[in-house]
C-alpha positions as CSV (number, residue, x, y, z in Angstrom):
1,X,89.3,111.3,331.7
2,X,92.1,113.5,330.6
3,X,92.6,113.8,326.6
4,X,95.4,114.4,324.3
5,X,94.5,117.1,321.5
6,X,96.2,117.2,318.0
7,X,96.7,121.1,318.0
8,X,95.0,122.4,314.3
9,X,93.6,125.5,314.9
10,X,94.4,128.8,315.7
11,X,92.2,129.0,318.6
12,X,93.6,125.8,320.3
13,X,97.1,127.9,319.6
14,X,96.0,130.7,321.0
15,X,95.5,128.5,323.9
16,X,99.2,127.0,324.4
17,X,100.2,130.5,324.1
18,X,97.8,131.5,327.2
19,X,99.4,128.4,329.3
20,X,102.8,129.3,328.1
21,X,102.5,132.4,329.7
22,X,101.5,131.0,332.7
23,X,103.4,128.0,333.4
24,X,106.5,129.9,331.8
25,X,106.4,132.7,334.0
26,X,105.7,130.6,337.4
27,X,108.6,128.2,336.4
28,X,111.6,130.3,335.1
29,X,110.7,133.6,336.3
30,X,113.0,132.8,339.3
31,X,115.6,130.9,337.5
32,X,116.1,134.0,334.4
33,X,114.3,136.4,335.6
34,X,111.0,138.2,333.6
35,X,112.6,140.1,330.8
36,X,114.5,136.8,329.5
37,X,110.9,134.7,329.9
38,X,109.2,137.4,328.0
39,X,112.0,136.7,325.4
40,X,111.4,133.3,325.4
41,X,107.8,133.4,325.0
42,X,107.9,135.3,322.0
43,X,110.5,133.8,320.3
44,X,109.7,130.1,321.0
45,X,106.0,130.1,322.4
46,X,103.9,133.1,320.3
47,X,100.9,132.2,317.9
48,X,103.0,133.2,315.2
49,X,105.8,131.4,315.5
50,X,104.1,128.0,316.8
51,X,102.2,128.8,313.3
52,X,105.7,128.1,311.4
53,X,106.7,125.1,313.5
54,X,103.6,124.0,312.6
55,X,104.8,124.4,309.3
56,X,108.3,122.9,309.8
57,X,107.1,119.5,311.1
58,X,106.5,120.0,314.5
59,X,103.0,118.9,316.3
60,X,101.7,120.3,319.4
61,X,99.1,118.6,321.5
62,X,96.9,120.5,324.3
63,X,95.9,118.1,327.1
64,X,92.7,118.3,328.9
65,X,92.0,117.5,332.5
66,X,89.0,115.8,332.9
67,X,86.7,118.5,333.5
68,X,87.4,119.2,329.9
69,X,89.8,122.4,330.7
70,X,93.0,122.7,329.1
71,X,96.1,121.9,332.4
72,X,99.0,121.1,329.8
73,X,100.7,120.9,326.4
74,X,103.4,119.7,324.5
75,X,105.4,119.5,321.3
76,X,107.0,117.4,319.3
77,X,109.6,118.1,317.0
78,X,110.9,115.8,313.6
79,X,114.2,114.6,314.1
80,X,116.7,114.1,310.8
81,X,118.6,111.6,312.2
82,X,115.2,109.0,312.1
83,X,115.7,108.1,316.0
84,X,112.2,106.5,317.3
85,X,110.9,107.7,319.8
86,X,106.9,108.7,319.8
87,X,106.1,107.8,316.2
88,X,109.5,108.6,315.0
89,X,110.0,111.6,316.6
90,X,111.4,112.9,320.0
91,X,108.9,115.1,322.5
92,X,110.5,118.2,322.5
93,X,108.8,120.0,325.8
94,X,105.8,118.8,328.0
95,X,105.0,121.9,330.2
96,X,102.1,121.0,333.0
97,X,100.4,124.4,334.9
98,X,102.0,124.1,338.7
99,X,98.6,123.9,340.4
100,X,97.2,121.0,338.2
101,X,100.6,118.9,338.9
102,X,99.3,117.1,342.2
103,X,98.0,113.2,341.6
104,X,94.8,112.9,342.2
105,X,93.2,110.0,344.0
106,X,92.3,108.0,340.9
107,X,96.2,108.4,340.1
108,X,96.0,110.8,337.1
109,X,98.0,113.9,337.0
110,X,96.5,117.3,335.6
């Protein structure tokens, strides 16, 4: 059974960041080339600054396949404007591991 983790800890962070690095570089690598992903994932996808999104409002969530290992995250980000969508707030970026995004014969994907 997969699961849906409210991301609270560093470790569980640390992570996102690992999966970042992964999926990031296997999807956009070919689109903008390494140095701009390496950009990216320090600006937008380090410990650090998840840590101060964290702060701002945002949530992250680390989904689990169902052999209990981590395939996916995602994060949600507070809107101002008070639009619903996911308890009040808009899903920023779901980002699923290439290799884990196949349907599997009980029809759950991870």
């Amino acid at each position: 059974m997969i699961q849906i983790l409210n991301v609270e800890q560093d470790e569980q962070l640390h992570e996102i960041e690992r999966l970042a690095k992964i999926i990031w570089t296997e999807h956009y690598t070919p689109i903008i080339g390494s140095d701009q992903v390496t950009y990216m994932l320090d600006k937008y996808q380090s410990v650090a600054t998840m840590q101060e999104q964290l702060k701002d409002g945002y949530q992250y969530f680390l989904v689990l396949d169902d052999q209990n290992e981590s395939c996916a995250y995602l994060s949600v980000q507070p809107r101002e404007d008070g639009k619903v969508l996911f308890f009040k707030q808009n899903i920023r970026s779901l980002y699923l591991q290439r290799q884990r995004n196949r349907q599997k014969d009980d029809g759950v994907c991870c």
